[in-house]
PDB file as gemmi writes it, atoms N, CA and C in Angstrom:
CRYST1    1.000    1.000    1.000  90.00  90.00  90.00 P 1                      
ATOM      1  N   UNK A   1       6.884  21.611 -31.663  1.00  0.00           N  
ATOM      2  CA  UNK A   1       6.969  20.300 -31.064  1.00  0.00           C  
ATOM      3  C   UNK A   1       5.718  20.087 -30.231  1.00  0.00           C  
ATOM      4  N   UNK A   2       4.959  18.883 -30.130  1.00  0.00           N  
ATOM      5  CA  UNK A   2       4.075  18.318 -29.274  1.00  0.00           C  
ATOM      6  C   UNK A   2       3.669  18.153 -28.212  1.00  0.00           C  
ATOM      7  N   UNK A   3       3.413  18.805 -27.732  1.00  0.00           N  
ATOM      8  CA  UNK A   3       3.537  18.307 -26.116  1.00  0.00           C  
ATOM      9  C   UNK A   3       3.158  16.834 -25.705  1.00  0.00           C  
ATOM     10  N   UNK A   4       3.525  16.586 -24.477  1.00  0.00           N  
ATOM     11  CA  UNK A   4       2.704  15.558 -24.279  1.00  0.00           C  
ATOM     12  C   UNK A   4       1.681  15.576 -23.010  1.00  0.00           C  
ATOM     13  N   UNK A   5       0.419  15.183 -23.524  1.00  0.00           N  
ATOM     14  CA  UNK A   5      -0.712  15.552 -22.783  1.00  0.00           C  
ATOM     15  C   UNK A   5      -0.876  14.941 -20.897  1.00  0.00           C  
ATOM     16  N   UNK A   6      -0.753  16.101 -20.171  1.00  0.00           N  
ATOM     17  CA  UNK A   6      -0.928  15.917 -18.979  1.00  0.00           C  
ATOM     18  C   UNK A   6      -2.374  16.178 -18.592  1.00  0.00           C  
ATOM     19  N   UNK A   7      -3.038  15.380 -17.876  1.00  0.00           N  
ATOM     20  CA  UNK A   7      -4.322  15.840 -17.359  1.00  0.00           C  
ATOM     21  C   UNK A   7      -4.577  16.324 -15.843  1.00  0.00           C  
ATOM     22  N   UNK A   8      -4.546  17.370 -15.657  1.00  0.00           N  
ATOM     23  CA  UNK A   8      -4.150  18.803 -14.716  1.00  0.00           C  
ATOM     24  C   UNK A   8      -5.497  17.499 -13.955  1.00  0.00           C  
ATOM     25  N   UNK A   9      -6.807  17.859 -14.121  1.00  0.00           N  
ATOM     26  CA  UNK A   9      -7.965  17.389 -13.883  1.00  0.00           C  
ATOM     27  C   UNK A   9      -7.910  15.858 -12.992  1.00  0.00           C  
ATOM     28  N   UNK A  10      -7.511  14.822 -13.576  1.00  0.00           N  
ATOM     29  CA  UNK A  10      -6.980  13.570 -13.391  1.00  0.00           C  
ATOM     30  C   UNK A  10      -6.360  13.456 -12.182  1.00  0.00           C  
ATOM     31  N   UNK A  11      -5.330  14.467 -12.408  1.00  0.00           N  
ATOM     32  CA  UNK A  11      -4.010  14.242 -11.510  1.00  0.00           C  
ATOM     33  C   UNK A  11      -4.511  15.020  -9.851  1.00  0.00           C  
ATOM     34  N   UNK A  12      -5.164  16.147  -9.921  1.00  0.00           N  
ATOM     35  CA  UNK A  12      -5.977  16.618  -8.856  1.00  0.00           C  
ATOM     36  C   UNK A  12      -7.042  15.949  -8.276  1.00  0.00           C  
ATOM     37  N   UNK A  13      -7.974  14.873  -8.939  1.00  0.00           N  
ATOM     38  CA  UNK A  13      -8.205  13.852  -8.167  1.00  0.00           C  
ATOM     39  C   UNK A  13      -7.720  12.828  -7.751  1.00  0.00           C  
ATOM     40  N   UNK A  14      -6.643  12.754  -8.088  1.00  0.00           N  
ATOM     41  CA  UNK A  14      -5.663  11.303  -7.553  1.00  0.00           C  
ATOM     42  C   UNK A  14      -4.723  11.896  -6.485  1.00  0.00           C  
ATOM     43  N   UNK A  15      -4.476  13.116  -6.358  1.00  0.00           N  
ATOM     44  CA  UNK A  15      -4.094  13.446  -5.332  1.00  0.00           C  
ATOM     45  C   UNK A  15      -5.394  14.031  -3.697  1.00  0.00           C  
ATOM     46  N   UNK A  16      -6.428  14.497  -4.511  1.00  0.00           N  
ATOM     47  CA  UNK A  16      -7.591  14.529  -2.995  1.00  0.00           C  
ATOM     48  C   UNK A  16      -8.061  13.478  -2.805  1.00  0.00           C  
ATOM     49  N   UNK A  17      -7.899  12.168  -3.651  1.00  0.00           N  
ATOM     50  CA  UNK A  17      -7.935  10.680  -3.137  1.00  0.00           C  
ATOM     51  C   UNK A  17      -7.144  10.578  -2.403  1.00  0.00           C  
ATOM     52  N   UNK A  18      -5.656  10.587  -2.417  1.00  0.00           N  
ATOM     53  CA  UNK A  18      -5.000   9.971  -1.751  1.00  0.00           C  
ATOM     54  C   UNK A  18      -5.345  10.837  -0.449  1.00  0.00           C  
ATOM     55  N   UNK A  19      -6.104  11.950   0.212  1.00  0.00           N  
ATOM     56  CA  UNK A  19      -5.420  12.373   1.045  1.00  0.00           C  
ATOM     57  C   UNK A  19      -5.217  13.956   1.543  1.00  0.00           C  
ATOM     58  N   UNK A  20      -5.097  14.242  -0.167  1.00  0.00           N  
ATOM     59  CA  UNK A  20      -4.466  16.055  -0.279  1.00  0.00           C  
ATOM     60  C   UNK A  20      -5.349  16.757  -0.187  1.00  0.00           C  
ATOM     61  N   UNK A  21      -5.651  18.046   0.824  1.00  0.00           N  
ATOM     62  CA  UNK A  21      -6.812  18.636   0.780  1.00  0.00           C  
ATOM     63  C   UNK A  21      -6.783  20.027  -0.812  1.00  0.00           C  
ATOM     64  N   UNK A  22      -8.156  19.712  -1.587  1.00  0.00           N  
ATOM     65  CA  UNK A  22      -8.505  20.383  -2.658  1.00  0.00           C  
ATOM     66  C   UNK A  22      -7.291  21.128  -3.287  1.00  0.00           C  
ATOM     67  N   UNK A  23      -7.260  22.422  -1.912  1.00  0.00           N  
ATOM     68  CA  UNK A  23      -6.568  23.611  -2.752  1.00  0.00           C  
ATOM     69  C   UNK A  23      -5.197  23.362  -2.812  1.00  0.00           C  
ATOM     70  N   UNK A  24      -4.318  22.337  -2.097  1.00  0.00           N  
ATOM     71  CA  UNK A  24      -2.992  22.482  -1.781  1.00  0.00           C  
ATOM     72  C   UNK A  24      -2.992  21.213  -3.343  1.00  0.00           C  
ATOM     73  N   UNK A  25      -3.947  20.213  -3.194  1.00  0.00           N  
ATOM     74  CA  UNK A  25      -3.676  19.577  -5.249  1.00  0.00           C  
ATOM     75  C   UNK A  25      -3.737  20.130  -6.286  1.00  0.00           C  
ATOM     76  N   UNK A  26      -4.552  21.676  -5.653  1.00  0.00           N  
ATOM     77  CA  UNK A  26      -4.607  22.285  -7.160  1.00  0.00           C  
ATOM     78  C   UNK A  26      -3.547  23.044  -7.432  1.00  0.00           C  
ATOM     79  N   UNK A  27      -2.923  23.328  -6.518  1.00  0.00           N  
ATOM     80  CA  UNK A  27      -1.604  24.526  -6.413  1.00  0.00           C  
ATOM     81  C   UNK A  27      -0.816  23.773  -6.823  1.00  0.00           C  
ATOM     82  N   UNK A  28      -0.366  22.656  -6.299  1.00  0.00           N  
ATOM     83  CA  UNK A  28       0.684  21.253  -6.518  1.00  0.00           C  
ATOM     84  C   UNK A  28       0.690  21.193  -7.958  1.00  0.00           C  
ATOM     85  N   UNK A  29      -0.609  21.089  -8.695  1.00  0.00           N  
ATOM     86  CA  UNK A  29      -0.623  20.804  -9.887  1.00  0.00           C  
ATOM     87  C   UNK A  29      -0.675  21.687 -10.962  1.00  0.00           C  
ATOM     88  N   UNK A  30      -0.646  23.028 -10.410  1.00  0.00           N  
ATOM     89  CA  UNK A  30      -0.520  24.076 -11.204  1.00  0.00           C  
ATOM     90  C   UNK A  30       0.597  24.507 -11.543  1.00  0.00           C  
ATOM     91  N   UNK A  31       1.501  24.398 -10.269  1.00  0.00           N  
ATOM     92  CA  UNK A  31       3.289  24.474 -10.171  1.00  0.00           C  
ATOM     93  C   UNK A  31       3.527  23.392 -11.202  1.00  0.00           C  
ATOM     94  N   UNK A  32       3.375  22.088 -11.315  1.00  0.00           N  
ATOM     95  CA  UNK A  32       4.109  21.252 -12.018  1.00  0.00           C  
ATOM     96  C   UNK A  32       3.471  21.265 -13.265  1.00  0.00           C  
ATOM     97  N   UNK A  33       1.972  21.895 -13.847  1.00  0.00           N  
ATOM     98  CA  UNK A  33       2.472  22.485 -15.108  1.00  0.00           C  
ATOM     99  C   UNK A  33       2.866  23.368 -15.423  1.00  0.00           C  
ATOM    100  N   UNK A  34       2.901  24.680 -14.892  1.00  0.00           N  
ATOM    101  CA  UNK A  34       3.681  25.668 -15.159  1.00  0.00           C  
ATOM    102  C   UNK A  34       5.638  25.047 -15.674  1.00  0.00           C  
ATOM    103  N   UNK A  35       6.090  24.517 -14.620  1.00  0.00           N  
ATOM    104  CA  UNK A  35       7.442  23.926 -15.107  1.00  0.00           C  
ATOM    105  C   UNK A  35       7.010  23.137 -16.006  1.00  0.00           C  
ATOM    106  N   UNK A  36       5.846  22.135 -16.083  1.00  0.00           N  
ATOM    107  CA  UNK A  36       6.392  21.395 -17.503  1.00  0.00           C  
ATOM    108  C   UNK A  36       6.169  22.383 -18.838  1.00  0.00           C  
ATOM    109  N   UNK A  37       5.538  23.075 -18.560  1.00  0.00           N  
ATOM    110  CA  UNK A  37       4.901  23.645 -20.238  1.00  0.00           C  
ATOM    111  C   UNK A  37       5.924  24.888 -20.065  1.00  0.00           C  
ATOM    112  N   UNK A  38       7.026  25.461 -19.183  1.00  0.00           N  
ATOM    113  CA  UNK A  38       8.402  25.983 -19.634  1.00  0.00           C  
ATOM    114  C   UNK A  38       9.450  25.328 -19.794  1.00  0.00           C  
ATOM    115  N   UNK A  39       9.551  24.150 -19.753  1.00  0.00           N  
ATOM    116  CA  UNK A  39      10.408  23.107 -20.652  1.00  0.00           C  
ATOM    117  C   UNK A  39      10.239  22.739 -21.658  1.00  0.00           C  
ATOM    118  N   UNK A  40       8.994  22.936 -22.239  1.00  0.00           N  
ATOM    119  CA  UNK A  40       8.571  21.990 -23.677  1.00  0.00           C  
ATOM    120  C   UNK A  40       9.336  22.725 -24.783  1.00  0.00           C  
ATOM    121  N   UNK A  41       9.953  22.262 -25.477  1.00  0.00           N  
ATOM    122  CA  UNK A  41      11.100  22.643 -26.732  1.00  0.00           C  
ATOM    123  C   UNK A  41       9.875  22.843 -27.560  1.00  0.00           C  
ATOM    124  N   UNK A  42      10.056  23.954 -28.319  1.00  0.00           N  
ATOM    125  CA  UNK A  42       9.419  24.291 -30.098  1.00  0.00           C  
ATOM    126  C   UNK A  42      10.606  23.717 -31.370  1.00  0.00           C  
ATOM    127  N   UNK A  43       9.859  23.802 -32.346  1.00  0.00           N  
ATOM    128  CA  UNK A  43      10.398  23.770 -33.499  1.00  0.00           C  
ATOM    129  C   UNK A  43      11.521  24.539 -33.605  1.00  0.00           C  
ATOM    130  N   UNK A  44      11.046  26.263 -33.445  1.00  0.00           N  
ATOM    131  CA  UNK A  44      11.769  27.311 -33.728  1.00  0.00           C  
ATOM    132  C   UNK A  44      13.144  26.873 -32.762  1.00  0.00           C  
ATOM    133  N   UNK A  45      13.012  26.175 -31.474  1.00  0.00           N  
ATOM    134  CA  UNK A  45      13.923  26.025 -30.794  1.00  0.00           C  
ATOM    135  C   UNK A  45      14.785  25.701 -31.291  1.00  0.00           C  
ATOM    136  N   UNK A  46      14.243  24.469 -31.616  1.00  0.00           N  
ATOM    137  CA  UNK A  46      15.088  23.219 -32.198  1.00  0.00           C  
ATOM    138  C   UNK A  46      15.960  23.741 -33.548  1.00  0.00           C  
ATOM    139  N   UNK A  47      15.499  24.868 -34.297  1.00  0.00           N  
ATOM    140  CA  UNK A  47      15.586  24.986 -35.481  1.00  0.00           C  
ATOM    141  C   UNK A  47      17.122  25.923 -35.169  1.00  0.00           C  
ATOM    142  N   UNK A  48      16.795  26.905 -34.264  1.00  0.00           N  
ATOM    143  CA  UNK A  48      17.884  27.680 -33.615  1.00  0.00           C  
ATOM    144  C   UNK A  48      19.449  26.569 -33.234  1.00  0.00           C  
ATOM    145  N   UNK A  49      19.087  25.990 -32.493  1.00  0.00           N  
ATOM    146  CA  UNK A  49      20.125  24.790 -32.094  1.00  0.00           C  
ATOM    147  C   UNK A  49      20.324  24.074 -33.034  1.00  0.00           C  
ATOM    148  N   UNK A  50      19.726  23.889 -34.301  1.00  0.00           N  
ATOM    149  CA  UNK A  50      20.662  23.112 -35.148  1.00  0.00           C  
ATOM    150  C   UNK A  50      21.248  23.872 -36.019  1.00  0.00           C  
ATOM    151  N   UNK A  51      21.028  25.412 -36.356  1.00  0.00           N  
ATOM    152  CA  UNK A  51      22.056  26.197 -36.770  1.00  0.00           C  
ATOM    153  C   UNK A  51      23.100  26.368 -36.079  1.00  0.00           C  
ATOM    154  N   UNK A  52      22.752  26.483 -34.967  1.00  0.00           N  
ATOM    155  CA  UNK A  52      24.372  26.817 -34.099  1.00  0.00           C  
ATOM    156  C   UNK A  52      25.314  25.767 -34.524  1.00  0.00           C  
ATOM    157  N   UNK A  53      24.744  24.575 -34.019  1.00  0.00           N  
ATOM    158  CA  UNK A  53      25.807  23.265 -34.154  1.00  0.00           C  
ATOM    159  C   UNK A  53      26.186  23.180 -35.462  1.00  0.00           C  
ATOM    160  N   UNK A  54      25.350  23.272 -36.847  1.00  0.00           N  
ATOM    161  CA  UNK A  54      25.895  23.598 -37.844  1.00  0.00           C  
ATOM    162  C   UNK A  54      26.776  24.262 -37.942  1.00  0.00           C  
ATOM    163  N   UNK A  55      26.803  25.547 -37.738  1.00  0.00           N  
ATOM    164  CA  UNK A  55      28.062  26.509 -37.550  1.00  0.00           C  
ATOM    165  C   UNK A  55      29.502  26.109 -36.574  1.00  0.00           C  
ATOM    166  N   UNK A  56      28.964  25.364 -35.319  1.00  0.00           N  
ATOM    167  CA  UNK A  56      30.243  24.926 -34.677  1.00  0.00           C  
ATOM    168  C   UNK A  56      31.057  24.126 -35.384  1.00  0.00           C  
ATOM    169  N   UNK A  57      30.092  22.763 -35.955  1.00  0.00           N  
ATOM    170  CA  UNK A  57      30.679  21.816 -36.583  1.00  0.00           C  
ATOM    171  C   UNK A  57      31.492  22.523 -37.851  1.00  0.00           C  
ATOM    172  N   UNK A  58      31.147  24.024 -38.416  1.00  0.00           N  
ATOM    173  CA  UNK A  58      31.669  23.807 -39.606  1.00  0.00           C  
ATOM    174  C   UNK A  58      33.096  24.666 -39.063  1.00  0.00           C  
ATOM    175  N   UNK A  59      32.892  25.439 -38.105  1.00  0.00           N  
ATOM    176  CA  UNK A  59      34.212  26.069 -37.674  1.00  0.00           C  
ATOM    177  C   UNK A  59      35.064  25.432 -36.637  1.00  0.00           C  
ATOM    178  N   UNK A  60      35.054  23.798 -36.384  1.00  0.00           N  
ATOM    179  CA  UNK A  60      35.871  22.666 -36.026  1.00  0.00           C  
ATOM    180  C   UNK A  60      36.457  22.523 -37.052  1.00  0.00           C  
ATOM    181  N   UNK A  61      35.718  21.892 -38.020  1.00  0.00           N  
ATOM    182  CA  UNK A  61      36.423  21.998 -39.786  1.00  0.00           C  
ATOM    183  C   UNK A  61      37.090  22.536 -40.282  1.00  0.00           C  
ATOM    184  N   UNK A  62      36.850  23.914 -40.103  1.00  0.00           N  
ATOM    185  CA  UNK A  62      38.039  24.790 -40.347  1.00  0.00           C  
ATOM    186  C   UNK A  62      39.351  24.774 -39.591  1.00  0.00           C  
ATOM    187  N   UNK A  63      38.687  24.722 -38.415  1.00  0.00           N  
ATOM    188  CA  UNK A  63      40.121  24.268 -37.405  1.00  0.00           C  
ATOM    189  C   UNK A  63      40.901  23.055 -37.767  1.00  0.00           C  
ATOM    190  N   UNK A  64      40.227  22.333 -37.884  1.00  0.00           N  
ATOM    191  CA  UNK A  64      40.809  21.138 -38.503  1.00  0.00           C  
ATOM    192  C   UNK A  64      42.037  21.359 -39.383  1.00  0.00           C  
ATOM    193  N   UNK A  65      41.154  22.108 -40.564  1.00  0.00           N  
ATOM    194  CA  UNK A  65      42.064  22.413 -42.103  1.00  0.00           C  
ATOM    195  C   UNK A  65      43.136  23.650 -41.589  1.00  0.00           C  
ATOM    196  N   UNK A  66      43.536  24.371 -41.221  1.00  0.00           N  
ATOM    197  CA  UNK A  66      44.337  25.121 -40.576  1.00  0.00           C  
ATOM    198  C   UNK A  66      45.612  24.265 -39.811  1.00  0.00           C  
ATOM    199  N   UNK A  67      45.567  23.158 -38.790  1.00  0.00           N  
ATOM    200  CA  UNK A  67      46.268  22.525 -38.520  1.00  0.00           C  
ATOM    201  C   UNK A  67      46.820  21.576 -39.170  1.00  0.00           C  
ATOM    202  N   UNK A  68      45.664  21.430 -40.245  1.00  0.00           N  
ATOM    203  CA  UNK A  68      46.653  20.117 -41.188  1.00  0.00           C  
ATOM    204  C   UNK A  68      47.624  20.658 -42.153  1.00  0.00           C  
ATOM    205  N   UNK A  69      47.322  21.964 -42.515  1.00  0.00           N  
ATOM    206  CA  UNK A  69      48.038  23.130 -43.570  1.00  0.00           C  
ATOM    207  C   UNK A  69      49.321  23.220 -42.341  1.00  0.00           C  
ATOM    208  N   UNK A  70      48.912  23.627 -41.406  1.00  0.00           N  
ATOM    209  CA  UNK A  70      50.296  23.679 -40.645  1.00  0.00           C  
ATOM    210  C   UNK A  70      51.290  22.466 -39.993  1.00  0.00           C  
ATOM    211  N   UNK A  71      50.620  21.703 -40.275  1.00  0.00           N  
ATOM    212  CA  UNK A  71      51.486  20.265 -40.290  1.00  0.00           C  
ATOM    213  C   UNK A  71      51.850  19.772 -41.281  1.00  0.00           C  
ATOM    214  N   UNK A  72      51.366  20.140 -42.390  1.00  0.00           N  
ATOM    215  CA  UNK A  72      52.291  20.152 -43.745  1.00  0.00           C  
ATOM    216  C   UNK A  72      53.619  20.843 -43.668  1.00  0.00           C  
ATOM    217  N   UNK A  73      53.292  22.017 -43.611  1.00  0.00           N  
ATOM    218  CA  UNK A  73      54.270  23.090 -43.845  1.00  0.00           C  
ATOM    219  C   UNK A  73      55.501  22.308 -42.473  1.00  0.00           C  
ATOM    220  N   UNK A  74      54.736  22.381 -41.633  1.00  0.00           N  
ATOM    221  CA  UNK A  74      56.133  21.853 -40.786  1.00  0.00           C  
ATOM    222  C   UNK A  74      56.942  20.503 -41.186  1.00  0.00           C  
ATOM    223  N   UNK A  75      55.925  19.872 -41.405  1.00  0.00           N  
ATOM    224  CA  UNK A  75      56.539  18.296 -42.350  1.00  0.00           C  
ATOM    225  C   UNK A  75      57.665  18.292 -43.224  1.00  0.00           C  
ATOM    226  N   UNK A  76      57.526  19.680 -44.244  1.00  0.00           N  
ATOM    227  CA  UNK A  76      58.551  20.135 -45.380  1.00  0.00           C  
ATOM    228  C   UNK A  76      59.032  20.985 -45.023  1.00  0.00           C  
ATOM    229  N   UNK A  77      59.470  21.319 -43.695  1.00  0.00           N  
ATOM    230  CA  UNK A  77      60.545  22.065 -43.047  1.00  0.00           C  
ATOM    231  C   UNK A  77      61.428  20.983 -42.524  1.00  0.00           C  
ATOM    232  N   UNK A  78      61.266  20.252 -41.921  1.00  0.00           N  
ATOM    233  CA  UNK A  78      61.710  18.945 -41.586  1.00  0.00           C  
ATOM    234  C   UNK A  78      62.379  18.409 -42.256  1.00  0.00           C  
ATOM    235  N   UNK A  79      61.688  18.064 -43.469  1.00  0.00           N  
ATOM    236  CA  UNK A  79      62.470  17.201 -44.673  1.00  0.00           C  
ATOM    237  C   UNK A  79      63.502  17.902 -44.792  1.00  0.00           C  
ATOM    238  N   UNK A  80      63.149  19.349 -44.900  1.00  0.00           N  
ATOM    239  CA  UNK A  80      64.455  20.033 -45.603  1.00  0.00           C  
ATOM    240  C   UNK A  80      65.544  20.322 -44.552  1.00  0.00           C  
ATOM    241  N   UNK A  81      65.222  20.261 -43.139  1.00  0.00           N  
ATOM    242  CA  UNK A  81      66.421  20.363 -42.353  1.00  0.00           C  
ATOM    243  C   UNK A  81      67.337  19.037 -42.353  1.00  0.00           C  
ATOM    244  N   UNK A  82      66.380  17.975 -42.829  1.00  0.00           N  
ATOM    245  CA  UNK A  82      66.905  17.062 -42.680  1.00  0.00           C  
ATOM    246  C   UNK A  82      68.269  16.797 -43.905  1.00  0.00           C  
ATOM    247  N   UNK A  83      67.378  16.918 -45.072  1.00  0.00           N  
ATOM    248  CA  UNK A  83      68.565  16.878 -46.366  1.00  0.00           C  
ATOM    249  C   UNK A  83      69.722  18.159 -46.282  1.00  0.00           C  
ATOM    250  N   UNK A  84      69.439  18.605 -45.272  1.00  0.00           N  
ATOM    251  CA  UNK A  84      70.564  20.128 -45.234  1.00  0.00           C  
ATOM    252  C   UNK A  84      71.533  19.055 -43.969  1.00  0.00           C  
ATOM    253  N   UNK A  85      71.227  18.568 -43.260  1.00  0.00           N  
ATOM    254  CA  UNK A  85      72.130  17.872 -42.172  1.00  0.00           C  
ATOM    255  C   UNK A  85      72.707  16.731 -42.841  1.00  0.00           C  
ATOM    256  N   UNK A  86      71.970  16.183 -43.887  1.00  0.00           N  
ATOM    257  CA  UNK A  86      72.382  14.837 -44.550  1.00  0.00           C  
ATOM    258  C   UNK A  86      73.619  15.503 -45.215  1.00  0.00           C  
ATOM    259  N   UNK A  87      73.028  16.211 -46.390  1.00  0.00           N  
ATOM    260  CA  UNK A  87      73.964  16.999 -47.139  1.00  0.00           C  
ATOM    261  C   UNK A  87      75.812  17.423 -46.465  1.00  0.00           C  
ATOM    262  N   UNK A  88      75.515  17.912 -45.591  1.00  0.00           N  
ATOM    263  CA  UNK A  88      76.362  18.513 -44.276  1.00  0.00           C  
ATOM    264  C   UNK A  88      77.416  17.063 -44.085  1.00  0.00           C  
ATOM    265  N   UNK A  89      76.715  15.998 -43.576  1.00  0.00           N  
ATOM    266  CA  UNK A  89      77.310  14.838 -43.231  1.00  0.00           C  
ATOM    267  C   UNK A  89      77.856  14.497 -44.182  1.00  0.00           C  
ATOM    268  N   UNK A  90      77.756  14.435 -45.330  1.00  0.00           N  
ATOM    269  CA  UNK A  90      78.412  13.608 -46.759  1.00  0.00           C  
ATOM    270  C   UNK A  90      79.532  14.430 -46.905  1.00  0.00           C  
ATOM    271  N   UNK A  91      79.377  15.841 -46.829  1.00  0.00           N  
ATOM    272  CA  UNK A  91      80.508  16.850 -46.622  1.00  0.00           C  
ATOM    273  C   UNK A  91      81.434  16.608 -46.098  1.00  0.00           C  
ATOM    274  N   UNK A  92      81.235  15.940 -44.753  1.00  0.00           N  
ATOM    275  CA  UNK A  92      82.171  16.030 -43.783  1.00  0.00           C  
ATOM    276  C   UNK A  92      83.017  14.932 -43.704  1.00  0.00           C  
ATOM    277  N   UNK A  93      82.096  13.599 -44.029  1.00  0.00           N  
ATOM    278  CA  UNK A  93      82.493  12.639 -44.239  1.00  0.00           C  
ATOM    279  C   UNK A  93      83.852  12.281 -45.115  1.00  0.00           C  
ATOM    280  N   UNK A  94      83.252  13.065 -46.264  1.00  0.00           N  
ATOM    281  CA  UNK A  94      83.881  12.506 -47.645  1.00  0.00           C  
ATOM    282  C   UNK A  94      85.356  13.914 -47.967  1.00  0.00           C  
ATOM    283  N   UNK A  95      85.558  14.889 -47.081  1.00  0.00           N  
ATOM    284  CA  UNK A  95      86.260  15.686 -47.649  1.00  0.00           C  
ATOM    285  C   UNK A  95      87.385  15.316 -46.264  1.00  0.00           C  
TER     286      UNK A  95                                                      
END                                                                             
């Protein structure tokens, strides 16, 4: 990935303009690229994190299909308690 171009140079005279003596703009500005250029994402990064999420997303999926298999199965347990109570009632009814 790209960075995007900071000018270390630039930015150290716009700060001993305003004010800042030399060494404390150059330190200032050395700290804030050091943090920016250990934030900058790579490819490889990126490439890492979209396998993972690949993999999460596909083992949600699976989760998914596991609960719907088991909400079947309970669905046609149901039915069948149900025609066993129906059954039962016509029994009782009719004898």
């Amino acid at each position: 990935m790209t960075m995007i171009p900071f000018d270390t140079h630039k930015a150290v005279k716009e700060l001993i303009e305003s004010g800042v003596n030399e060494k404390q703009a150059e330190t200032l500005i050395g700290v804030i690229n050091d943090i920016y250029a250990n934030e900058a994402v790579t490819k490889a990064d990126l490439k890492v994190t979209h396998s993972d999420l690949k993999q999460e997303i596909q083992d949600v999926r699976n989760d998914v299909k596991t609960v719907v298999r088991d909400l079947e199965w309970i669905k046609k347990l149901l039915l069948g308690i149900g025609v066993t109570v129906l059954i039962a009632a016509l029994k009782y009814i009719f004898s």
